[in-house]
C-alpha positions as CSV (number, residue, x, y, z in Angstrom):
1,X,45.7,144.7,76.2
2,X,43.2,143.9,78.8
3,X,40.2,146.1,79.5
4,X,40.3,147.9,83.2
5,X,37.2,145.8,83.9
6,X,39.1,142.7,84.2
7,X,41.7,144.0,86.1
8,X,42.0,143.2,90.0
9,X,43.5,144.6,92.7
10,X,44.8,142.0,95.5
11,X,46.7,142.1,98.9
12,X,49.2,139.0,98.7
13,X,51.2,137.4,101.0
14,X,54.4,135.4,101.1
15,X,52.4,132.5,103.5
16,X,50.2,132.3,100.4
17,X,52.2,133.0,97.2
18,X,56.0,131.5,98.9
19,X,58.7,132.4,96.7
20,X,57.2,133.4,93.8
21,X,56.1,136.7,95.6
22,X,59.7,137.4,95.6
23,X,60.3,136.9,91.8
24,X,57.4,138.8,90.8
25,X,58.8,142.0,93.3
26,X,62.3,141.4,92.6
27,X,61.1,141.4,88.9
28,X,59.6,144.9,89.2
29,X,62.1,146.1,91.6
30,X,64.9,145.4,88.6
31,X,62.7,146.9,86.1
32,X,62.4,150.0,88.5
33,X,65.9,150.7,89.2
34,X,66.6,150.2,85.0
35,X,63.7,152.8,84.5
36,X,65.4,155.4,87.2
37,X,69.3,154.8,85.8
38,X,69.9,153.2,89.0
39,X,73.2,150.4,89.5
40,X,72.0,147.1,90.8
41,X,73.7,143.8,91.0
42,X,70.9,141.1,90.8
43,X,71.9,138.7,93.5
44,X,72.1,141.8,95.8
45,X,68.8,142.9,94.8
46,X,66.9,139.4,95.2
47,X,68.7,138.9,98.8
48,X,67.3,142.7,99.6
49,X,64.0,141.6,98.5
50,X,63.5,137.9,99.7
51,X,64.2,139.6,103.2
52,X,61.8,142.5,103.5
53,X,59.3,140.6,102.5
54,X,60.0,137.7,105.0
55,X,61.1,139.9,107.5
56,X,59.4,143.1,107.3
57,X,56.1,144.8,108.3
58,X,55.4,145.0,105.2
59,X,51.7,145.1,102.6
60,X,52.5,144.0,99.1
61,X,49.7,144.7,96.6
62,X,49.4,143.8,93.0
63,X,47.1,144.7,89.8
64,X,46.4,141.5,87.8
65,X,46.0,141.4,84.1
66,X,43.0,139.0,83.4
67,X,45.1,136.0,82.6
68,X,46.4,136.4,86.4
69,X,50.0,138.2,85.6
70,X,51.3,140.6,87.8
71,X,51.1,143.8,85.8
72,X,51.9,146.2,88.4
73,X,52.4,146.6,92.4
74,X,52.9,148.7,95.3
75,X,54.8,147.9,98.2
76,X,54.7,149.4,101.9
77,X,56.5,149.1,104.9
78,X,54.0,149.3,107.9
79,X,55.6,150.8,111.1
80,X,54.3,153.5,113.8
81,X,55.2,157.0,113.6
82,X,58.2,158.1,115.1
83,X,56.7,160.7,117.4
84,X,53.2,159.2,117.4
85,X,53.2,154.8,118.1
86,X,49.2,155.8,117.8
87,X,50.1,156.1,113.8
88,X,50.7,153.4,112.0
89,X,52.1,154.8,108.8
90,X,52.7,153.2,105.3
91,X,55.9,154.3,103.4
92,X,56.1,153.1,100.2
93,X,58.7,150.9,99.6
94,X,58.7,150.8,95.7
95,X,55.2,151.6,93.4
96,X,56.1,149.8,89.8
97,X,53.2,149.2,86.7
98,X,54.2,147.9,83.6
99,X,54.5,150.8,81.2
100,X,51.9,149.2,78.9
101,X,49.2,149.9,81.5
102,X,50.6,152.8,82.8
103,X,47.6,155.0,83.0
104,X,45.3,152.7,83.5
105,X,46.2,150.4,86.5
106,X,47.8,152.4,89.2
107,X,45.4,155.2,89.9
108,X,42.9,152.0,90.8
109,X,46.1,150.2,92.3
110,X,46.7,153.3,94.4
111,X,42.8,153.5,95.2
112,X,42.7,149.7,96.3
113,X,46.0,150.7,98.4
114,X,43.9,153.3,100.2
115,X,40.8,150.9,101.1
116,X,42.4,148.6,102.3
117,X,45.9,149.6,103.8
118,X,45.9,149.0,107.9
119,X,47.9,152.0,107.9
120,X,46.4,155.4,109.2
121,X,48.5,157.2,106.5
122,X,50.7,156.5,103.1
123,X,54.3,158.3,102.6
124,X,55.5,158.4,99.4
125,X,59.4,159.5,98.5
126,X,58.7,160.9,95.0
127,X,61.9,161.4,92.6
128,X,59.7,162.0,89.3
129,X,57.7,165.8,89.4
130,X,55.1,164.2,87.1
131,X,54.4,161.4,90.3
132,X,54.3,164.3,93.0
133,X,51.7,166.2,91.3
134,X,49.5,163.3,90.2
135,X,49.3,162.6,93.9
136,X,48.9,166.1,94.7
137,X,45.9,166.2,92.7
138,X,44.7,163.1,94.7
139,X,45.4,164.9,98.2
140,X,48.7,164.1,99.4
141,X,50.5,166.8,100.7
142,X,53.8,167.4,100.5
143,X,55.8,167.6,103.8
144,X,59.7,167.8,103.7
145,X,62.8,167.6,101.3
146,X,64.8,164.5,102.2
147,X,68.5,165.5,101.5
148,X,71.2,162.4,101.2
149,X,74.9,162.3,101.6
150,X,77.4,159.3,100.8
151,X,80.1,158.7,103.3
């Protein structure tokens, strides 16, 4: 296991990393939905990935282990805020860490996220309690219920 010391923190791009930026998120995205008990078809999942992050305001950031693997990452979608253009916010898109460094990488992850974000404020949908009051703790607020219907 590495040591937090040798973990980094890193904004990456698809100009610099090309498609393998969209195996290592479509990687985490998979193990995501597996974790939650979600029903996703891979192809439809890569096609949904390769084209946010080619075609989307979006900020991908990723812990790396010391031998350079992606061991965890947290993806945004930058856009102004409905009411205010003044306010760019960050929603997350997905926020995945490998479970064995769970604990150790996404509170430094989430810090890094902060620092360096050009958004003005982070908006996280939360399905897991455990998730909203960690961040509660860190002094996000929570704001509304989102309620969903299928048609």
């Amino acid at each position: 296991m590495t040591s937090p010391s040798t973990i980094t923190y890193k904004l990456v791009t698809y100009e610099e990393q090309g498609d393998a930026l969209i195996d290592v998120v479509g990687d985490m995205m998979c193990k995501l939905m597996d974790e939650l008990g979600e029903e996703w078809v891979e192809a439809d999942m890569r096609s949904t990935v390769e084209m946010s992050i080619k075609h989307s305001p979006m900020e991908i950031y990723c812990a790396f282990n010391g031998q350079g693997r992606c061991i965890g990452g947290l993806g945004l979608y930058i856009i102004p805020e409905l009411w205010n253009y003044g306010t760019l916010t960050a929603n997350e898109a997905y926020w995945y860490v490998d479970p064995r460094y769970r604990g150790k990488v996404g509170g430094g992850l989430l810090d890094f996220v902060e620092k360096n974000t050009k958004a003005d404020k982070i908006v996280f949908g939360i399905s897991k309690p455990a998730l909203a009051k960690y961040l509660g703790r860190l002094g996000y607020e929570h704001q509304k219920v989102l309620l969903e219907k299928w048609l």
